[in-house]
ChimeraX commands (.cxc) that place a marker at each C-alpha (Angstrom):
marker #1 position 0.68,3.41,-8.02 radius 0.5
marker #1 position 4.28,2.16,-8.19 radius 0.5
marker #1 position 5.84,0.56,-11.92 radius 0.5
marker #1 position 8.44,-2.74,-11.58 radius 0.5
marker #1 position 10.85,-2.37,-14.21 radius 0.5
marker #1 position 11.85,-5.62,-14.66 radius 0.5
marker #1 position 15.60,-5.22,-16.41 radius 0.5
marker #1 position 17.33,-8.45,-16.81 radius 0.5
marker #1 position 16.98,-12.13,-16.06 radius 0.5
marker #1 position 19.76,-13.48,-14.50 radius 0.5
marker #1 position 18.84,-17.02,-15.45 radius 0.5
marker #1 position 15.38,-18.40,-17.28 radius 0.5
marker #1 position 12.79,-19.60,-15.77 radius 0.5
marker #1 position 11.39,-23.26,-15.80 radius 0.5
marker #1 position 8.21,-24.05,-17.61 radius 0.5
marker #1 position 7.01,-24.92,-14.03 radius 0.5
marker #1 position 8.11,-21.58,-12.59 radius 0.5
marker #1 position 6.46,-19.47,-15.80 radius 0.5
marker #1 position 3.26,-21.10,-14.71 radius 0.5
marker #1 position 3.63,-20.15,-10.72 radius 0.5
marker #1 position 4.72,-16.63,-11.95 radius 0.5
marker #1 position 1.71,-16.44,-14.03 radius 0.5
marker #1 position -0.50,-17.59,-11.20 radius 0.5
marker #1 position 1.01,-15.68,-8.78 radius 0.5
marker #1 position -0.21,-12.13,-11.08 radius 0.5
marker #1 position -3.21,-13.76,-11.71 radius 0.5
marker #1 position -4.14,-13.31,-8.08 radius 0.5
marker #1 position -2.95,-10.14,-7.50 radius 0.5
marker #1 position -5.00,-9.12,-10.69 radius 0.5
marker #1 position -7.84,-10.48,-8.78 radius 0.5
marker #1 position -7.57,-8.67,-5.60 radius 0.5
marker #1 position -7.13,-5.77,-7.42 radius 0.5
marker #1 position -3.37,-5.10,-6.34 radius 0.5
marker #1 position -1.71,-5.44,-9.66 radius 0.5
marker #1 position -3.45,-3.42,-12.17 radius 0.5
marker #1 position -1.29,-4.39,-15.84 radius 0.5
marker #1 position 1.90,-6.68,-16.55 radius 0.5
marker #1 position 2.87,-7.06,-19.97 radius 0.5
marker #1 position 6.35,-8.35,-21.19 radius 0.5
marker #1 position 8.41,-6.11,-23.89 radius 0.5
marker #1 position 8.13,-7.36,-27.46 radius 0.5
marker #1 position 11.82,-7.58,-27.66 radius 0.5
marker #1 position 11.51,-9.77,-24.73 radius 0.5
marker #1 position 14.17,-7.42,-22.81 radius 0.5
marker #1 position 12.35,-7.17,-19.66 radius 0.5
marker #1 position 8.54,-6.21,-18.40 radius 0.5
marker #1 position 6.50,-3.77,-16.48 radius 0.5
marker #1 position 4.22,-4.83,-13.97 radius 0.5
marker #1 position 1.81,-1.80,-12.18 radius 0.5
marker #1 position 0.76,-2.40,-8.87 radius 0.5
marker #1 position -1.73,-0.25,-6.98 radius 0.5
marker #1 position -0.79,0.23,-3.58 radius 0.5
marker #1 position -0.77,2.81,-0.98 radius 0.5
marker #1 position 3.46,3.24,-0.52 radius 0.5
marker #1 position 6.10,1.81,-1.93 radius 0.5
marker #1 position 6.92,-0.74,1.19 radius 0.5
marker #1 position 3.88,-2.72,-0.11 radius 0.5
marker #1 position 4.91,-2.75,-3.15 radius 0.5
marker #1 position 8.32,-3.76,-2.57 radius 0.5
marker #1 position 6.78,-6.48,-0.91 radius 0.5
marker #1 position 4.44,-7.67,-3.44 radius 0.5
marker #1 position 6.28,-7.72,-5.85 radius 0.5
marker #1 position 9.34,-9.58,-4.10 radius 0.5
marker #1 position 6.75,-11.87,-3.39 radius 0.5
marker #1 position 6.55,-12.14,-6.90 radius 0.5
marker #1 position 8.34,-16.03,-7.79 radius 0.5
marker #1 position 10.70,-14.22,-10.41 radius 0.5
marker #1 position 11.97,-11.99,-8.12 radius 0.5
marker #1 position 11.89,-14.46,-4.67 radius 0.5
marker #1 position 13.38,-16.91,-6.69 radius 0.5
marker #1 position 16.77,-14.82,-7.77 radius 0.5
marker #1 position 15.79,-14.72,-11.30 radius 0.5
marker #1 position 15.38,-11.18,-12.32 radius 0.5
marker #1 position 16.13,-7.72,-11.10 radius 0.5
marker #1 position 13.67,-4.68,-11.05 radius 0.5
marker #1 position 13.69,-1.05,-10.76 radius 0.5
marker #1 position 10.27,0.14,-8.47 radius 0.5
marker #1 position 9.13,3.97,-8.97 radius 0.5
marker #1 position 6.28,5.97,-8.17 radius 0.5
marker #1 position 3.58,6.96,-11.17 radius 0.5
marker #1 position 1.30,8.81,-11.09 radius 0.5
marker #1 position -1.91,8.40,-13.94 radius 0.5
marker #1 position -2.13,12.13,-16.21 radius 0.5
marker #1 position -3.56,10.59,-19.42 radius 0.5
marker #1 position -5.55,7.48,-18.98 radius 0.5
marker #1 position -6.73,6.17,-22.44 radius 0.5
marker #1 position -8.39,2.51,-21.21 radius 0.5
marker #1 position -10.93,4.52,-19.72 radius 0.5
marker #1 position -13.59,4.95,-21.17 radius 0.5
marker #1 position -14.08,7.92,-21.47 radius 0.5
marker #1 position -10.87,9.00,-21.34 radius 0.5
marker #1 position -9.34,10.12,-17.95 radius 0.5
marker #1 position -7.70,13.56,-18.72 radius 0.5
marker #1 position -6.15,15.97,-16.09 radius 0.5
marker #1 position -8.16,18.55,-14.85 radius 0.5
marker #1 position -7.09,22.52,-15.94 radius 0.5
marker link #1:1,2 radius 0.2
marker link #1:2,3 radius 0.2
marker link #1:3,4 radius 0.2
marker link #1:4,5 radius 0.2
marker link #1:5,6 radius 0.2
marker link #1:6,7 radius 0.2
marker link #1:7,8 radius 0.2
marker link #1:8,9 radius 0.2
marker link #1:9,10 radius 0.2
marker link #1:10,11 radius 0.2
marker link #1:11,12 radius 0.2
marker link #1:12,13 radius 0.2
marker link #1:13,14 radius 0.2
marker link #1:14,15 radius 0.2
marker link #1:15,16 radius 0.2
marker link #1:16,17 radius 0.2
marker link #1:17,18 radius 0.2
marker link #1:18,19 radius 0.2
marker link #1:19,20 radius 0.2
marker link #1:20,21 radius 0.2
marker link #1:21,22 radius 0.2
marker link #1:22,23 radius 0.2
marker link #1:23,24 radius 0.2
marker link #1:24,25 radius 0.2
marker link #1:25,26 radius 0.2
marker link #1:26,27 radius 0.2
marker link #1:27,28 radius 0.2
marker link #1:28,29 radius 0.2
marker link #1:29,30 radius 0.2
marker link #1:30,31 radius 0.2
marker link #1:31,32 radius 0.2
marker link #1:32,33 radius 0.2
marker link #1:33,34 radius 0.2
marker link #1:34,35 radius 0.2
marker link #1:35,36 radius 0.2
marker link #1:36,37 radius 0.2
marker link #1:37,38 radius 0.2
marker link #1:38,39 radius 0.2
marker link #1:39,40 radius 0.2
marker link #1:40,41 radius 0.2
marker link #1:41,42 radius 0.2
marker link #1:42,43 radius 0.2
marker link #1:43,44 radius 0.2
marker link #1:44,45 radius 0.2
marker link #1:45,46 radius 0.2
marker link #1:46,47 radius 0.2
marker link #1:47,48 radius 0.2
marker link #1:48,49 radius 0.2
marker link #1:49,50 radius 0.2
marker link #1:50,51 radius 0.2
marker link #1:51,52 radius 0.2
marker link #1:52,53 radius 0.2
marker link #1:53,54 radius 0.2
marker link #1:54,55 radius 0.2
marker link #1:55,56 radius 0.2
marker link #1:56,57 radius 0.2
marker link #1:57,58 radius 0.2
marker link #1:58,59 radius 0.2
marker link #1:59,60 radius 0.2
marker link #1:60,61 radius 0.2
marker link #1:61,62 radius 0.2
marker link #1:62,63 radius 0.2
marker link #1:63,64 radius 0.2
marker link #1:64,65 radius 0.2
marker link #1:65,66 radius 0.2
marker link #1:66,67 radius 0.2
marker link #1:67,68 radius 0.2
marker link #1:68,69 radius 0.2
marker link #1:69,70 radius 0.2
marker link #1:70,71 radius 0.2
marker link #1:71,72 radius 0.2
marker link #1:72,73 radius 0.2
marker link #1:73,74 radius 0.2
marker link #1:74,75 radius 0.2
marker link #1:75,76 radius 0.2
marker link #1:76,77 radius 0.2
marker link #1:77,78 radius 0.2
marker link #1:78,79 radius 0.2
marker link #1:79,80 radius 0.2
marker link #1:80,81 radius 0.2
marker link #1:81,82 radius 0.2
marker link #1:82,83 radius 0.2
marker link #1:83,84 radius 0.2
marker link #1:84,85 radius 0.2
marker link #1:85,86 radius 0.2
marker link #1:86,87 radius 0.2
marker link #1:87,88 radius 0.2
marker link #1:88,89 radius 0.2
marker link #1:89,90 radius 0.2
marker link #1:90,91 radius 0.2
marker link #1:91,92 radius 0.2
marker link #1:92,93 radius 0.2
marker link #1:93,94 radius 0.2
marker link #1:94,95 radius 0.2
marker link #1:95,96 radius 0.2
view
């Protein structure tokens, strides 16, 4: 799994492009490639986790992304791997 830091927005984003954006994850939430977004409450940036195979995909997806194809925003992209996994249920927890 790789996590987009998203770190600043170098302009806003139309209403019109919000909605594309949140169509656009939508979608990738459906095929299973994105796996959470959420923005920060301080509304300084976002993280979006996509589950992929290598980072080249995900550097594609999520420059595919209408924020980022559009010039909007810059991200960071890094490798994570799950330890603790609380939404499971039960819990994931690392083995011994």
């Amino acid at each position: 799994m790789f996590v987009v830091e998203i770190t600043s927005f170098v302009r806003m984003p139309s209403d019109e492009l919000k909605k594309v954006h949140r169509e656009f994850l939508k979608k990738m939430l459906e095929q299973g490639k994105l796996k959470l977004a959420g923005r920060m409450i301080d509304n300084t940036g976002s993280f979006l986790v996509w589950n992929t195979g290598d980072i080249e995909e995900a550097k594609s997806l999520a420059s595919s992304d209408p924020y980022f194809a559009n010039g909007l925003t810059t991200f960071v992209m890094k490798g994570w791997e799950i330890f603790w996994n609380g939404f499971m249920n039960p819990p994931v927890m690392p083995e011994k």
